[in-house]
Structure formats: C-alpha cells, structure tokens
N, C-alpha and C positions, 0 to 999 in steps of 0.2 A: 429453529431446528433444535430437538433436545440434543443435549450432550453425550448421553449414551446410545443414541443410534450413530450410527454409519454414517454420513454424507449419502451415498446414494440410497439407503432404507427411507431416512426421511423425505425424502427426492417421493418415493413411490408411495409412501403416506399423505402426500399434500396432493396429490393428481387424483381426478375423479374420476370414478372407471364409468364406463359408457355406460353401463344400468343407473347407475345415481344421477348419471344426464340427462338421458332417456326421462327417470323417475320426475326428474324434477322441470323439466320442458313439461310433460302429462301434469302435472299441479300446476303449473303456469297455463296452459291450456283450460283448465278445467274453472280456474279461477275466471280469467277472462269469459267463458262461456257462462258462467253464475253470475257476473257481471251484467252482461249482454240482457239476460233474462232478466232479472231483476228490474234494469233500467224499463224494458219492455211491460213489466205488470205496471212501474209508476206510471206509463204513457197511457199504459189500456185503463188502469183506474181515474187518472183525469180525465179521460174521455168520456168515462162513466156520469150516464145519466138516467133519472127517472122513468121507469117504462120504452127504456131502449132495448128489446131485446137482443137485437145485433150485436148491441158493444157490450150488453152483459156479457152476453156466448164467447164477444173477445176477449174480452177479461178474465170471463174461467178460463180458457184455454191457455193465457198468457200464465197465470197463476200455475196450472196443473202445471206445466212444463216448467217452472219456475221449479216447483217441488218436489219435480223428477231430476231435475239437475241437481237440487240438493241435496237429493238425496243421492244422487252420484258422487258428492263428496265426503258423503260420508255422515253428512247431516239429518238427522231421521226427525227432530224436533223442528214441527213449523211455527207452535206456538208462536215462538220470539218475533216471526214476521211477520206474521198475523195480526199480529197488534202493530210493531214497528211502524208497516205499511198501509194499517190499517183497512185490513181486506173486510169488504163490507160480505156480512153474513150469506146477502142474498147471491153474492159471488163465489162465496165456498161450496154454498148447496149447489150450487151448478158443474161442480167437480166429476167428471165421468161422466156427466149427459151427454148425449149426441143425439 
C-alpha cells in the first residue's frame, strides 16, 4: 500500500471493478475459442488428403473460421499462421466457396 494514500483509498485501488472482470473473463473467453479453432484446422489439415474434396471443404471451413475468430481478437495478420501451420494453398483458395 503507498504511504500517501489513506488505508481505505488504497483498499479501492487494489479491487477490480466489474468492467475489468467482465473485460478480462471476454479475453479469457476469446483466447480459449482461438484455441479450440486453431486445434481444429491442425485436426482438419492432418486429415487432409490428395483429391479429397470433402476434407478439403473441411479444411477451408476450419481455416475461415479460424480467421474470423482472429480476427475477433484483434488479429488482422494471417500471414504468421499460414506458414506456422502450414495451410496448404490449395486450402486458402477454397476460402468463401460454398
């Protein structure tokens, strides 16, 4: 506690007020869902095989929403993951098909 505050001023500087609770459960949230997805494009890309178009289609799909969650975070660059993860080309171009 600093010295020049009061006992009780420092009291109400150390508590967190319910927006920065709120805030920070929604980033914990958000993380675990970028989590979830993420794990999900690793599963749809090892499944990935030669002229499967089914698991392509799941792959992009696992992907787009992967990219929409990041970018829910705040993240606009997929660059980094795209290599990271190694998202094969012929899975990007399938992005928005239906």
């Amino acid at each position: 506690m600093p010295p020049s505050l009061p006992p009780h001023r420092a009291l109400l500087l150390s508590v967190e007020t319910g927006q920065s609770t709120l805030e920070h459960e929604m980033r914990a949230e958000q993380a675990s869902a970028l989590g979830h997805a993420g794990r999900r494009v690793e599963a749809a890309l090892a499944a990935l095989t030669d002229g499967d178009e089914a698991r392509l289609g799941d792959a992009a799909e696992a992907v787009w929403r992967y990219f929409i969650q990041r970018e829910a975070c705040g993240l606009r660059d997929h660059r980094p993951v795209i290599r990271a993860l190694g998202i094969p080309a012929r899975v990007l171009a399938r992005l928005g098909a239906r």
